[in-house]
N, C-alpha and C positions, 0 to 999 in steps of 0.2 A: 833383183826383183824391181817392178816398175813402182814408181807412186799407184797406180791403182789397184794393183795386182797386191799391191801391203793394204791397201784401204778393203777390198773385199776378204781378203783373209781376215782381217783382225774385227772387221763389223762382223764377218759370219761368226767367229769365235765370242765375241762379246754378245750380241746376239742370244748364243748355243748355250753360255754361261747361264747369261740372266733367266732364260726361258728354267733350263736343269735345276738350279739352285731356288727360285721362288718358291717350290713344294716345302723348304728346310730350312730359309732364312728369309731374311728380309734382301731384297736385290734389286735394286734398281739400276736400270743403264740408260745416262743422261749425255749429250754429247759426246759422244764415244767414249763415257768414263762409264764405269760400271763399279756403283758403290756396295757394298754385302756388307750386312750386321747380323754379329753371328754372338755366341757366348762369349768368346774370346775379345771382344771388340770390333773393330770396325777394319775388313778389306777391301782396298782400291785395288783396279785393273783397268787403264788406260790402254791406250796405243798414242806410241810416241813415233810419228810421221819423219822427223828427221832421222832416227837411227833405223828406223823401220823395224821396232820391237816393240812388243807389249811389256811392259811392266807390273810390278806388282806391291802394293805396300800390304805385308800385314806385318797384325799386331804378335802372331805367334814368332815368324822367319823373320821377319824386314824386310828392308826392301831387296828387289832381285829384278832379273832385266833376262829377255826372253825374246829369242831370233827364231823366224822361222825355219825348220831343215824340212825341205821338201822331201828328202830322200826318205825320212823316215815320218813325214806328214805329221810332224809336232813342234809344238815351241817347246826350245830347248832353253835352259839355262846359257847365259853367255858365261857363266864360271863354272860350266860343268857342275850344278847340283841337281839334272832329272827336266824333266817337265813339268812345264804348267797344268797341266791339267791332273797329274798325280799329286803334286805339293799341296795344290790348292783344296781339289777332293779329301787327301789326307788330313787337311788341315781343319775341313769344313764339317768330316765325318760322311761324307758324301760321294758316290760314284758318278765321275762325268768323264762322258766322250763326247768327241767333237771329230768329224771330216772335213777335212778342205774341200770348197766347192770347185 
């Protein structure tokens, strides 16, 4: 995948977060970090441009690192625990979907 082609995925996704999640928590997304305070504490999701993964710190999982598979249009755990967008929704009490643009 290209340097831009990870930069427009991961802005649409952080983006797709912060817009979904503002109705349920506090979310803000600050130079492509996207902070969430939620019951549980406080989740980070960045985009890390050298590995070309999204990341994730929370306070429930830990932290976890997240490759895009095109094939099946999701970030995936890099240790095989699911997606991003199920962990984090599970997490949050919250349903989010996101498409690749």
């Amino acid at each position: 995948m290209s340097d831009s082609a990870f930069e427009t995925l991961a802005d649409s996704l952080l983006a797709t977060l912060e817009e979904a999640l503002a109705d349920h928590v506090d979310a803000e997304l600050q130079g492509g970090i996207l902070t969430v305070d939620g019951d549980a504490g406080t989740w980070i999701v960045n985009k890390h441009a050298p590995t070309r993964q999204i990341w994730l710190s929370s306070p429930v999982s830990g932290a976890r690192h997240y490759a895009y598979d095109a094939g099946v249009g999701q970030w995936q755990d890099t240790r095989g625990g699911g997606d991003l967008l199920a962990v984090l929704g599970a997490e949050l009490g919250v349903e989010l979907n996101w498409q690749a643009p």
